[in-house]
C-alpha positions in Angstrom: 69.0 72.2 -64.2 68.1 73.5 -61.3 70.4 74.9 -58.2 69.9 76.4 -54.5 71.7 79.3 -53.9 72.1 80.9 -50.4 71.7 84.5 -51.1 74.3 86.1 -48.9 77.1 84.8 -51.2 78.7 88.1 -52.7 79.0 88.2 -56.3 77.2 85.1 -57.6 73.3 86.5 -58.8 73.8 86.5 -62.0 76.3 84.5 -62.9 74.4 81.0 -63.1 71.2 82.1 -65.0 72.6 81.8 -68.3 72.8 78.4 -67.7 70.0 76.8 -65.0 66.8 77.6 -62.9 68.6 79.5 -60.1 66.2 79.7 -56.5 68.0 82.1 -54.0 67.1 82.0 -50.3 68.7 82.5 -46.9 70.4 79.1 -46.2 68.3 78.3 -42.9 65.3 77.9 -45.3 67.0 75.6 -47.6 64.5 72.5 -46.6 63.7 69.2 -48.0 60.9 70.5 -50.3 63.0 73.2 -51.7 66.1 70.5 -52.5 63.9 67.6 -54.3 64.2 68.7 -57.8 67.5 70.4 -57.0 70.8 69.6 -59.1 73.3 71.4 -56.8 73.3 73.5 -53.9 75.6 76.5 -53.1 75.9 77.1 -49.5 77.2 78.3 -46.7 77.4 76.9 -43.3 74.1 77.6 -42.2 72.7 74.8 -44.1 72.7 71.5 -42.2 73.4 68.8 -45.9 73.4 66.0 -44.2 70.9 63.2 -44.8 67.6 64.7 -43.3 67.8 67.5 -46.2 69.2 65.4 -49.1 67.2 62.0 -48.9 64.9 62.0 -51.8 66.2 64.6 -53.7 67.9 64.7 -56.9 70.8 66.6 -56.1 74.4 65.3 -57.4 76.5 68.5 -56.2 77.3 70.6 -53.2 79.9 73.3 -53.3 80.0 75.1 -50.1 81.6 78.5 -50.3 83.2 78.1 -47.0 86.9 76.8 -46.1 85.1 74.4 -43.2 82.9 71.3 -44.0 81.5 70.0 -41.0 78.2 71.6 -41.7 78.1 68.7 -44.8 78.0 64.8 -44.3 80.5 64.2 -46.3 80.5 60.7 -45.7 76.4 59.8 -46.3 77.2 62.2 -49.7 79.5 60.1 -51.0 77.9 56.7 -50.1 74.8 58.5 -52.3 77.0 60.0 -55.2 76.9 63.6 -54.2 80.1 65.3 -55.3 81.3 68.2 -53.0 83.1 70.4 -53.2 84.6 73.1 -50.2 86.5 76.5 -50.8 90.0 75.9 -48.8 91.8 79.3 -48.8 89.1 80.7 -50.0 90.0 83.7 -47.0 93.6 83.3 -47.0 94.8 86.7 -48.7 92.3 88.6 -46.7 93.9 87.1 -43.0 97.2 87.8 -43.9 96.0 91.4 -45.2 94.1 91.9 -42.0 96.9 90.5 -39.2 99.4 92.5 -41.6 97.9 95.7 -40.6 96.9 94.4 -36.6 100.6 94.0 -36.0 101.8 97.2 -37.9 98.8 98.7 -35.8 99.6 97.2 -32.6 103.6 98.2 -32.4 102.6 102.0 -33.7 99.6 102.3 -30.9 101.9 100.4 -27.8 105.2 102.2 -29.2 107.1 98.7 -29.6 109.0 97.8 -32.5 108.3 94.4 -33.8 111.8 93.7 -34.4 112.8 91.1 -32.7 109.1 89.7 -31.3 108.2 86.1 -31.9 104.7 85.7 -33.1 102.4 82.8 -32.6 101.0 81.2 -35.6 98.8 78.1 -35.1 98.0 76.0 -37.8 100.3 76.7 -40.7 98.6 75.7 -43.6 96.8 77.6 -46.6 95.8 80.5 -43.9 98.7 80.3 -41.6 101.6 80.0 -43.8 100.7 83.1 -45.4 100.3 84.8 -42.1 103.9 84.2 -40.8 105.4 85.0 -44.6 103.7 88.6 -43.8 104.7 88.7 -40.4 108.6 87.6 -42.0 108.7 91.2 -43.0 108.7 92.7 -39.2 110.6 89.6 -37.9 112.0 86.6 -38.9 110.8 84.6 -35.3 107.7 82.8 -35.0 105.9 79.6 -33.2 104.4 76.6 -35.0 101.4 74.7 -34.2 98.6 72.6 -35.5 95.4 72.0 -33.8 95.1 68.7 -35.7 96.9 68.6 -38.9 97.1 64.9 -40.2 100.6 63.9 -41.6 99.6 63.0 -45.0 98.8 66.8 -45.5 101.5 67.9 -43.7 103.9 65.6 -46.1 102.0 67.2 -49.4 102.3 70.5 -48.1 106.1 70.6 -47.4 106.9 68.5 -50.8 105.3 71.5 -52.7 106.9 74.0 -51.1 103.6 75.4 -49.4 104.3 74.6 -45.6 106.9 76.9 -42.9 109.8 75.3 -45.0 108.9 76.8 -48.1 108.5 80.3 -46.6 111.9 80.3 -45.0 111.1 81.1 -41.3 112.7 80.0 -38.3 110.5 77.4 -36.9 109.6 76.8 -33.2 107.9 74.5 -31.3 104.8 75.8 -29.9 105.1 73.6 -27.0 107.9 75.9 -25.8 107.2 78.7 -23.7 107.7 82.1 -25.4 108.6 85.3 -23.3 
């Protein structure tokens, strides 16, 4: 078995060689030659998978260790049989770690208290709902929003407890001004 690596994922040399060939190179010189005997590739998004590197080739996975996609063809993949696979919330603890600290930051170097502040939050899914959970602890305000969230995910997220509801924040519409 053999599988591409891009070589500016943390923590992985090492950890497949046990068990296949493993080739590691930056992901812009993942190219059609390099691919043709592959088995799987492990990315990032700076290589294009779309049909221009895969056609020809032998590989049957793609796990990409990104929360975005767009940089796969997800659509001439599975037309050819090539599982893939993405990382959603792969970053999640780390936002709401980081925007933790920004606000706590932010009130201590303008001398405001956050008490009381209503804090935007667009896109309340894996990321977002766990940025307004941290923010719950400085104030229970906040204003909702999705960029494009399609309903069917919305519905899942809700039913297991995941979305705004299952947080317990006051919810707003981010449509409405907020002063």
């Amino acid at each position: 078995m053999k599988i591409v690596c891009d070589n500016k994922i943390p923590f992985l040399r090492g950890v497949l060689e046990p068990y296949a060939e493993v080739v590691y190179l930056p992901g812009k010189e993942t190219t059609p030659e390099v691919v043709r005997d592959a088995d799987a590739i492990i990315t990032r998004t700076r290589t294009i998978c779309d049909e221009s590197l895969l056609k020809g080739s032998s590989v049957k996975v793609i796990a990409t260790a990104t929360i975005g996609f767009d940089h796969i063809d997800t659509g001439w993949c599975e037309e050819h049989g090539i599982i893939w696979r993405n990382a959603p919330g792969c970053n999640s603890w780390s936002v709401k770690q980081y925007m933790s600290s920004v606000l706590v930051s932010l009130s201590r170097m303008r001398s405001f208290d956050l008490e009381g502040k209503t804090l935007g939050v667009v896109g309340v899914g894996n990321v977002g709902s766990k940025v307004a959970q941290a923010a719950s602890r400085y104030s229970p305000r906040y204003a909702q929003g999705a960029v494009s969230v399609h309903a069917q995910a919305e519905r899942r997220r809700h039913r297991s407890g995941r979305g705004s509801r299952g947080i317990g924040l006051q919810s707003k519409s981010i449509n409405r001004q907020i002063i």
